[in-house]
C-alpha positions as a Markdown table, in Angstrom:
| # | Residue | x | y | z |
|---|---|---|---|---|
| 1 | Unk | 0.0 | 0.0 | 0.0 |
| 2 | Unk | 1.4 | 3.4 | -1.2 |
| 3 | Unk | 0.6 | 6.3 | 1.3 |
| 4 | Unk | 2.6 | 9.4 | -0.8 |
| 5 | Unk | 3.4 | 10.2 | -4.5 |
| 6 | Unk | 6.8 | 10.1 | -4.9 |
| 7 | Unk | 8.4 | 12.6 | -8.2 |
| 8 | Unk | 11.3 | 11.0 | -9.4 |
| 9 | Unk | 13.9 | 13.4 | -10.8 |
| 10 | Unk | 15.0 | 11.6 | -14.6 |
| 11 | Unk | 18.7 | 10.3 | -14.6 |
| 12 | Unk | 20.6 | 13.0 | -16.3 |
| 13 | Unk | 22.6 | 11.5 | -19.8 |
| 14 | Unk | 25.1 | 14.0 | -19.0 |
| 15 | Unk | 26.3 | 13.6 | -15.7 |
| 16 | Unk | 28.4 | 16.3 | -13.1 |
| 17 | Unk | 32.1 | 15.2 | -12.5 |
| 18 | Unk | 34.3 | 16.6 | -9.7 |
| 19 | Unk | 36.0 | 19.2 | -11.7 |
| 20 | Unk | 33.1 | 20.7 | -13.0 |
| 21 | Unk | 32.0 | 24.2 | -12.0 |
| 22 | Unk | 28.2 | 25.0 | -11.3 |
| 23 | Unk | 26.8 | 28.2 | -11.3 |
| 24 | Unk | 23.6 | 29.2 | -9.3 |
| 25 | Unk | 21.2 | 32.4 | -9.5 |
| 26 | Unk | 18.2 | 32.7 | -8.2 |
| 27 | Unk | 15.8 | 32.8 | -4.8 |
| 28 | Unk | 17.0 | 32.0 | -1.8 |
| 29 | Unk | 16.4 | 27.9 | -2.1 |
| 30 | Unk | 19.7 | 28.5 | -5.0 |
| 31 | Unk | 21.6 | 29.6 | -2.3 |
| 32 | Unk | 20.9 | 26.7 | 0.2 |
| 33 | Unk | 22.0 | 24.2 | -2.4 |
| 34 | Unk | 25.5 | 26.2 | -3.4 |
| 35 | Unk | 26.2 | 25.8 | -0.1 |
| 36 | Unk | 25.8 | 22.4 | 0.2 |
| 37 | Unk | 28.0 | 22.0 | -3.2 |
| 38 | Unk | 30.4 | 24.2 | -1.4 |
| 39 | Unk | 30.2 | 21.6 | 1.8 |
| 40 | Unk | 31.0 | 18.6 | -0.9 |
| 41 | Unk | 33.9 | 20.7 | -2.1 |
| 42 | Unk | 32.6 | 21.4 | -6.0 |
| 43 | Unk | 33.4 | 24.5 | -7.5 |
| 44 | Unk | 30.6 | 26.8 | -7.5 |
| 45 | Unk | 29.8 | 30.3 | -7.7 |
| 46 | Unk | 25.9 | 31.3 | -6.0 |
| 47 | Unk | 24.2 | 34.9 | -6.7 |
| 48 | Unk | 26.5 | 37.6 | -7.4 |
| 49 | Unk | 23.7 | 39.9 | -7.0 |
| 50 | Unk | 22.5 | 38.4 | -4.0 |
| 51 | Unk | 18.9 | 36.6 | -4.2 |
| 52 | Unk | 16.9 | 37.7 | -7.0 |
| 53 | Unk | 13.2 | 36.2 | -7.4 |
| 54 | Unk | 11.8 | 37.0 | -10.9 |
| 55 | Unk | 12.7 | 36.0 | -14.3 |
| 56 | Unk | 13.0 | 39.3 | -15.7 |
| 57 | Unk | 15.6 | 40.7 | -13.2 |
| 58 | Unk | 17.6 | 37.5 | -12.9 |
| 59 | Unk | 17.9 | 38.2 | -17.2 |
| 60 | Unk | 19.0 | 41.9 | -16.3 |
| 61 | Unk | 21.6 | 40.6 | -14.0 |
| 62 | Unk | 23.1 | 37.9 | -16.0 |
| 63 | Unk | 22.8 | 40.4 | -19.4 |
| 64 | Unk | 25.2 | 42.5 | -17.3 |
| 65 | Unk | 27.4 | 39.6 | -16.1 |
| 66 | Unk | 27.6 | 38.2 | -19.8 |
| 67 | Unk | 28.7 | 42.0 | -20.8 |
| 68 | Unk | 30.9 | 42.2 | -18.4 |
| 69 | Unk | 28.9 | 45.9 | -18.1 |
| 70 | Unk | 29.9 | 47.5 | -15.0 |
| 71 | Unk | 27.7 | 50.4 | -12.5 |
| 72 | Unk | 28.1 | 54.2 | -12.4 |
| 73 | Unk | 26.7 | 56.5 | -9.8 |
| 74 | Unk | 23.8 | 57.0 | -12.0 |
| 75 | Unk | 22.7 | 53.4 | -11.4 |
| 76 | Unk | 22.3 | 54.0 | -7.7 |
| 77 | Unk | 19.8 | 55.8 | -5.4 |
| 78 | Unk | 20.2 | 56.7 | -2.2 |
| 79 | Unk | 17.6 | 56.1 | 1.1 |
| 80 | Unk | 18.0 | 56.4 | 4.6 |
| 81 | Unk | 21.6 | 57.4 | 4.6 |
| 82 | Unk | 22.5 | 54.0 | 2.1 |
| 83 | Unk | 23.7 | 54.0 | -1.3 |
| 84 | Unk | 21.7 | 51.4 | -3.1 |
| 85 | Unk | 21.3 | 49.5 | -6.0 |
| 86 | Unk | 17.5 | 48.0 | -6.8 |
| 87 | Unk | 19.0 | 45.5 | -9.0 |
| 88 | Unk | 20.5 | 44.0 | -5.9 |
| 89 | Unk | 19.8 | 42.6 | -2.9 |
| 90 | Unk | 20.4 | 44.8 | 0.3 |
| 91 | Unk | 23.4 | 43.6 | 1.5 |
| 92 | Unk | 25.2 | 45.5 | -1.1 |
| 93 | Unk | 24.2 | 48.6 | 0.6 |
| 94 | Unk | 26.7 | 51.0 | 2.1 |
| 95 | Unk | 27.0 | 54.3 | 3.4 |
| 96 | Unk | 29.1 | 55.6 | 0.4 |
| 97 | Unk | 28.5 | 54.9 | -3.5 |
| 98 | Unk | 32.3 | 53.7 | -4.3 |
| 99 | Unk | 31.8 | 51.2 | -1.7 |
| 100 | Unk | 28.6 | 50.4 | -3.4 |
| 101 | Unk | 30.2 | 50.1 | -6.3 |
| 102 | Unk | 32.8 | 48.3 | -5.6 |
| 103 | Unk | 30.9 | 45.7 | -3.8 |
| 104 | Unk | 28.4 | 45.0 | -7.1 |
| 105 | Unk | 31.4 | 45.4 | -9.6 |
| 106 | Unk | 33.8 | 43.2 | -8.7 |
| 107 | Unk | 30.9 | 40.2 | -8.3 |
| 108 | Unk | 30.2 | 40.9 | -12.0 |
| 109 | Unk | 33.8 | 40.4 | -12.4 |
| 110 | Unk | 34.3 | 37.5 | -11.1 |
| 111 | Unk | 30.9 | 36.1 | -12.4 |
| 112 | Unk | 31.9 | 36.7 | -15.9 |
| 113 | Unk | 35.1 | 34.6 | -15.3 |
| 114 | Unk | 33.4 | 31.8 | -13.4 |
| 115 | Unk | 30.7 | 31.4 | -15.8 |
| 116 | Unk | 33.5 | 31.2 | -18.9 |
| 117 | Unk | 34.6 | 28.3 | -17.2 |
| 118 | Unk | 31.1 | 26.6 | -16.3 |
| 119 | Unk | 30.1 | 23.8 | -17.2 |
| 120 | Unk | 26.6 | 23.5 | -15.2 |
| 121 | Unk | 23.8 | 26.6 | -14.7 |
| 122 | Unk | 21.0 | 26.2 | -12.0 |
| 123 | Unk | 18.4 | 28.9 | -12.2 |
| 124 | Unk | 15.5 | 28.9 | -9.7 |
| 125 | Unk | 12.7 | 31.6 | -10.2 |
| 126 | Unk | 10.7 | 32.2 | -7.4 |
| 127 | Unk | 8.0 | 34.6 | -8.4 |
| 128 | Unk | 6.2 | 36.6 | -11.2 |
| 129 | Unk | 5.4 | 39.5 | -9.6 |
| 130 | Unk | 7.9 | 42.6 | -9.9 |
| 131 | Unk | 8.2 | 46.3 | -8.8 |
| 132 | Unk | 8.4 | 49.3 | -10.9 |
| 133 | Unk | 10.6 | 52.0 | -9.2 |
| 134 | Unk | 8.1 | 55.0 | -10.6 |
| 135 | Unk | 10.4 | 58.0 | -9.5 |
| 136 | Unk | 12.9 | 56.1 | -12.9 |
| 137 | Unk | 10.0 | 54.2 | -14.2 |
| 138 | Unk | 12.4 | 50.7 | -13.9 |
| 139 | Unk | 11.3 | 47.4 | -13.0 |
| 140 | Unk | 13.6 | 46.5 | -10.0 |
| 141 | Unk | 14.8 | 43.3 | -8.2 |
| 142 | Unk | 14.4 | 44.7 | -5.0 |
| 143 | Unk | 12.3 | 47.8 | -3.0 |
| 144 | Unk | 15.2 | 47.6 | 0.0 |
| 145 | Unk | 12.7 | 48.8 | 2.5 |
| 146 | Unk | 11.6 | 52.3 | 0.5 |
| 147 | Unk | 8.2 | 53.1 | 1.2 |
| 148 | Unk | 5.8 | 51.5 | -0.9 |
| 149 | Unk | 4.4 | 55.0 | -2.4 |
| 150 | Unk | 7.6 | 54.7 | -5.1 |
| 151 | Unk | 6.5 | 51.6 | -6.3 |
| 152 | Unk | 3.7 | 49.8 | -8.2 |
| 153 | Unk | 3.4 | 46.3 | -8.2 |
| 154 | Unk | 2.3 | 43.5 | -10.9 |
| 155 | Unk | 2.9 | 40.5 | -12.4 |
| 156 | Unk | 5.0 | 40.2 | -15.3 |
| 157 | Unk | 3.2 | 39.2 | -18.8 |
| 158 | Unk | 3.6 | 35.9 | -20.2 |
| 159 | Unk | 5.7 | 37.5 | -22.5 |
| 160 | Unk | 8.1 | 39.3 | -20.9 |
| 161 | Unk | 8.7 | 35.5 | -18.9 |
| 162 | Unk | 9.4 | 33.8 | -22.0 |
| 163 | Unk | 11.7 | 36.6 | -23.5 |
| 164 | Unk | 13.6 | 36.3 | -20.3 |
| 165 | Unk | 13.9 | 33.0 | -19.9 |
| 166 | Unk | 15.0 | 33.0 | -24.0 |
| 167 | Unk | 17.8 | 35.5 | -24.0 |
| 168 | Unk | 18.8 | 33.9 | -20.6 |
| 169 | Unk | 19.8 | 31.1 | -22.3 |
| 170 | Unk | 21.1 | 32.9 | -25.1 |
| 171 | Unk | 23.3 | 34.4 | -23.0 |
| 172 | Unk | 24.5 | 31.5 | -21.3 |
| 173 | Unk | 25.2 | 29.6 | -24.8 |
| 174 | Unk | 27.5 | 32.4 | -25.5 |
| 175 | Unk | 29.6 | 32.8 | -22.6 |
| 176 | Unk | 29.7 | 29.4 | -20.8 |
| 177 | Unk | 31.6 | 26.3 | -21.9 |
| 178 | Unk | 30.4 | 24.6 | -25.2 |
| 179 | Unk | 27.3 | 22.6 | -24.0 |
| 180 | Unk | 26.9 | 24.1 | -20.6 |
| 181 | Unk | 24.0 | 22.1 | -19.2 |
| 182 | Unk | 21.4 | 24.5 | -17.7 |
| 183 | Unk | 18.6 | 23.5 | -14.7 |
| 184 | Unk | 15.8 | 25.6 | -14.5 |
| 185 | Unk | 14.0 | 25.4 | -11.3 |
| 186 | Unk | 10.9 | 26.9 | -10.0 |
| 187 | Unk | 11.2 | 27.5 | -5.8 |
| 188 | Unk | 9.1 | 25.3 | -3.5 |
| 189 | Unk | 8.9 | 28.4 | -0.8 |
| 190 | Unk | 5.6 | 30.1 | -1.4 |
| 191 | Unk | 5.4 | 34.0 | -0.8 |
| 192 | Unk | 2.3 | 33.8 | 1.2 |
| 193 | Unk | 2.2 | 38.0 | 1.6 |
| 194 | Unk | 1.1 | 38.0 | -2.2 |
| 195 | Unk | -1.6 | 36.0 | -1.3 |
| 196 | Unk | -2.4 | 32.1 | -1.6 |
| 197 | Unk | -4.7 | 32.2 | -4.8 |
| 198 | Unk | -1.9 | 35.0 | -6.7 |
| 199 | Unk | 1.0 | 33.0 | -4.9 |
| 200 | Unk | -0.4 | 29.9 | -6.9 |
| 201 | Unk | -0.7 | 32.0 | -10.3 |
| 202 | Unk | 2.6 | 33.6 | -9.9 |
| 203 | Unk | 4.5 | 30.3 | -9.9 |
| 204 | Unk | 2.1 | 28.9 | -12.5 |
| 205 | Unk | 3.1 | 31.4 | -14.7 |
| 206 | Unk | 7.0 | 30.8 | -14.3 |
| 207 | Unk | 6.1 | 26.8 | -14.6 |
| 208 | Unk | 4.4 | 27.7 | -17.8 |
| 209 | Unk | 6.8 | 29.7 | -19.3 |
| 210 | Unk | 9.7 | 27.5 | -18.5 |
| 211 | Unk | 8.0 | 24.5 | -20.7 |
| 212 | Unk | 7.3 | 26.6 | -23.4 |
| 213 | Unk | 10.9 | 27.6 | -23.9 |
| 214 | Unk | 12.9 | 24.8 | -23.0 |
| 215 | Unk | 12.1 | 22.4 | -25.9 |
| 216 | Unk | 13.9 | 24.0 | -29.0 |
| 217 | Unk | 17.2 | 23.5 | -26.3 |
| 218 | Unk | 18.7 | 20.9 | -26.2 |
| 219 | Unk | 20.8 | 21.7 | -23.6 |
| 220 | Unk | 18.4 | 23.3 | -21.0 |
| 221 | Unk | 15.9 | 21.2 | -18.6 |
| 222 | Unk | 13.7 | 21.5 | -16.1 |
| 223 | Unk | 14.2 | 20.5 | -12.5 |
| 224 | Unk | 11.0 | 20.0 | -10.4 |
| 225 | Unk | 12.0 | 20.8 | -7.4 |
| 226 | Unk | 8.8 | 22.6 | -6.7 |
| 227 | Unk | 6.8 | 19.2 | -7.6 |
| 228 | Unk | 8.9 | 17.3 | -5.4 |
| 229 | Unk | 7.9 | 19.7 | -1.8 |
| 230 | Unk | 4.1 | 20.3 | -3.2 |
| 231 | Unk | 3.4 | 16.8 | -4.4 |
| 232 | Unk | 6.3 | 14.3 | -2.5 |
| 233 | Unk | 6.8 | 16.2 | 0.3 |
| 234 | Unk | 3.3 | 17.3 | 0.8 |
| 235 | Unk | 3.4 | 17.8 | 4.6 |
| 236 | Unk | 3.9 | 20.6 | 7.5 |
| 237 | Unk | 6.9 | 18.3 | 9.1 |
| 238 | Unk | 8.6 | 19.3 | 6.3 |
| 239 | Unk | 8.7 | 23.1 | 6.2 |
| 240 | Unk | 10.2 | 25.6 | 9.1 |
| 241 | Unk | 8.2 | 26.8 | 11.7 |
| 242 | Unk | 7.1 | 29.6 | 9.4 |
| 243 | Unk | 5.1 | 27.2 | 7.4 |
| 244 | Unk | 6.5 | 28.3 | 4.2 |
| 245 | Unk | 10.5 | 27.2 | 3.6 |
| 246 | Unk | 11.4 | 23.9 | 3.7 |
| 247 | Unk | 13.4 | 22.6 | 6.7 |
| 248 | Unk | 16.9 | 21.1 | 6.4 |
| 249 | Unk | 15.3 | 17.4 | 6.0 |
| 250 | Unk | 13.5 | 18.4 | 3.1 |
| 251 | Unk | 16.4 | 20.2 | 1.7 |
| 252 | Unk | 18.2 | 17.2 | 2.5 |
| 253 | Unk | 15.8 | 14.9 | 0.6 |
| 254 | Unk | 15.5 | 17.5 | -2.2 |
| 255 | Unk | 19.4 | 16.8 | -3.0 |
| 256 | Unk | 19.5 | 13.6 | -2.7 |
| 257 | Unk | 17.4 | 13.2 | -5.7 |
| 258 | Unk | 19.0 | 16.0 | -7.4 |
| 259 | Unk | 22.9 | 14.4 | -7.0 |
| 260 | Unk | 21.3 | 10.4 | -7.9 |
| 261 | Unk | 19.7 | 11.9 | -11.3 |
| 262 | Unk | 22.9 | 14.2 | -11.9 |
| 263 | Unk | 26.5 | 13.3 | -10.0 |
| 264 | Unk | 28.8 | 11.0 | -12.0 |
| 265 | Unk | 29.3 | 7.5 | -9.5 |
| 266 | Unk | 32.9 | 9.5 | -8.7 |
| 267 | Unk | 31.4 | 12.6 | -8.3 |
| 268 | Unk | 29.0 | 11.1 | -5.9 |
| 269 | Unk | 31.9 | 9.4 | -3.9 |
| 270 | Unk | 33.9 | 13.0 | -3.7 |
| 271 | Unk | 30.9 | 14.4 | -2.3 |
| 272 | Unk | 29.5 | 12.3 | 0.3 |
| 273 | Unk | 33.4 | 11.5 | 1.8 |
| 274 | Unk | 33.6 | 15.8 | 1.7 |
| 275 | Unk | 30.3 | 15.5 | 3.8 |
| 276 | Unk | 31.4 | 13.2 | 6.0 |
| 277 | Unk | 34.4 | 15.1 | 6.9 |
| 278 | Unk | 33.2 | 18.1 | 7.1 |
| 279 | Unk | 30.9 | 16.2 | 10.0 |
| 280 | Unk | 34.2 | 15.2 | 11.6 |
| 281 | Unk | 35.4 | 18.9 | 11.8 |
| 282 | Unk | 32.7 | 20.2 | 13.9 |
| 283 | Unk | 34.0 | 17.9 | 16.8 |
| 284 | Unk | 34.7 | 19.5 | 19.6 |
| 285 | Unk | 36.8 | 18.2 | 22.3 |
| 286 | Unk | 37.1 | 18.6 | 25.9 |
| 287 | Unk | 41.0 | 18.5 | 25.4 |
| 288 | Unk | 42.8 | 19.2 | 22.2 |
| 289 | Unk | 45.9 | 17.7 | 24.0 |
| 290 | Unk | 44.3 | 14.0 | 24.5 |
| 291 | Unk | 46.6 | 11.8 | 22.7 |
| 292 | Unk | 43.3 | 10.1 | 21.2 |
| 293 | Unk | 42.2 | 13.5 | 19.9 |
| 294 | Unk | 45.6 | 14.2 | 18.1 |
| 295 | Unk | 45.4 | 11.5 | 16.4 |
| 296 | Unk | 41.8 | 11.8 | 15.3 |
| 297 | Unk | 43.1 | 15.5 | 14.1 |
| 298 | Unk | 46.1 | 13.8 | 12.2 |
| 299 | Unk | 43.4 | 10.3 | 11.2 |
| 300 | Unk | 41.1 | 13.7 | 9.4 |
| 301 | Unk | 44.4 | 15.2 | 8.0 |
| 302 | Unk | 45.0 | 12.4 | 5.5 |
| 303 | Unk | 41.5 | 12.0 | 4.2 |
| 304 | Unk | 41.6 | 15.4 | 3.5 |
| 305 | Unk | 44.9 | 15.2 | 1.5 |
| 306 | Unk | 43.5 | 11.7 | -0.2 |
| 307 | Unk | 40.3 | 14.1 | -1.6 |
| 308 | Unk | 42.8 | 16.8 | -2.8 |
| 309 | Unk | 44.9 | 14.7 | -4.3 |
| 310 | Unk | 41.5 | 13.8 | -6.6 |
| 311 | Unk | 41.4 | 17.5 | -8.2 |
| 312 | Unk | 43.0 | 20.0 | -9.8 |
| 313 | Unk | 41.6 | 22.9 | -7.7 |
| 314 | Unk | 42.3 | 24.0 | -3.8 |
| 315 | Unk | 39.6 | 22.0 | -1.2 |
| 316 | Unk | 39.3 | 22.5 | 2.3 |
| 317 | Unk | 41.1 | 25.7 | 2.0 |
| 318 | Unk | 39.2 | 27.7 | 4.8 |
| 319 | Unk | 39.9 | 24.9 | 7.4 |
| 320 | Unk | 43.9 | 23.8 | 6.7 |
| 321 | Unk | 44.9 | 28.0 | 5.5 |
């Protein structure tokens, strides 16, 4: 007897191996897993414009990135004694605009160089609605707390998805590595303060748009991680105590799928012996001068130079520097 409907993530043709570098972008549930790549030691690169929801700013931003097109002073407003940027997310703020600056520049820097070398894209959309910023009539990623009188809300046109989504790949074609493979996911957290019935529409929309586009590519595919909390997952023992974001055990269950339909069978192995030490770091002893605990520390030390001699690229660097 079968008491849940499980969504199985397809096994991926083209598989992630340890050298390969993944680039993510996105709402907040991008960030969660870049860190977890980060924890199993893969290359990766999450948000250089901090979390972005909707399709059409996410484009803007990654238009930028693939010009390598920088930000003036005139890009920038200022509020409440902070320079800002509503292209970005708030911790980019500062007190002073070449601080600003410098802060959103040099991520578009170094995005444009991570993404030359990138052989995986994950893109998670998490709403249709947007914000114009009436006082420059510009459709902006983020209010950053301005009262509400600057703005007017709505949701993006069917249209304006699909051109997004279209010269997002576009742009991804052209500056990644020849036959980057790109995920598009649509976010399983639901943003409640737009309302249940216009949450639903919202993220039918992107779900929509993302099917309609994807086919011609041969390269791009769609991820359901949303199908997988709504329809798998389909309980409150999964989500925090705000009732909306998943907890760590969905998360958890969320990327297990994800790396059995996508990590190479070495891959897999490089990650899950990462995890496992990174486990064994977070012991904390009564005292570091026990013989035992020495050589546990020295025990840890070679498994960490056995997984570095794997790659070509610096691991564990934050805990042996």
């Amino acid at each position: 007897m079968k008491f849940r409907t499980e969504v199985k993530i397809k096994d991926s043709e083209k598989k992630i191996e340890v050298e390969d570098r993944i680039f993510s972008m996105g709402s907040c549930f991008a960030t969660e897993i870049s860190e977890l790549l980060e924890t199993g030691q893969i290359q990766t690169l999450s948000n250089p414009y901090g979390t972005i929801f909707n399709p059409y700013s996410i484009n803007s931003a990654l238009k930028k990135i693939h010009d390598a097109d920088f930000y003036t002073e005139e890009d920038l407003v200022g509020y409440d004694n902070q320079v800002i940027s509503l292209d970005h997310h708030t911790s980019f703020d500062s007190r002073f605009s070449h601080k600003t600056l410098e802060k959103i520049n040099s991520k578009i820097e170094e995005a444009n160089l991570f993404l030359q070398e990138t052989s995986w894209i994950i893109i998670t959309y998490g709403t249709s609605f947007i914000y114009e910023f009436l006082p420059k009539k510009k459709l902006v990623a983020n209010c950053h707390k301005i009262p509400g009188k600057y703005f007017e809300k709505r949701l993006l046109t069917n249209q304006e998805i699909v051109d997004s989504i279209r010269e997002t790949i576009e742009n991804l074609n052209d500056i990644c590595k020849k036959n980057v493979q790109i995920l598009f996911t649509v976010s399983p957290v639901r943003h409640t303060k737009d309302g249940m019935v216009e949450n639903n529409l919202s993220k039918s929309k992107l779900i929509s748009a993302i099917h309609e586009v994807l086919p011609p590519f041969e390269n791009c595919h769609y991820l359901p991680v949303y199908e997988v909390l709504m329809d798998d997952l389909r309980d409150y023992r999964f989500y925090k105590e705000d009732l909306i974001h998943p907890n760590s055990q969905a998360v958890q269950y969320i990327w297990e799928k994800f790396g059995n339909a996508y990590f190479s069978d070495a891959t897999m192995d490089f990650v899950e012996e990462n995890f496992r030490i990174m486990k064994a770091l977070e012991h904390q002893p009564i005292d570091e001068s026990n013989p035992k605990y020495q050589e546990f520390c020295e025990h840890l030390k070679g498994r960490m130079k056995l997984q570095q001699a794997q790659v070509k690229f610096p691991i564990f660097q934050k805990i042996t520097d």
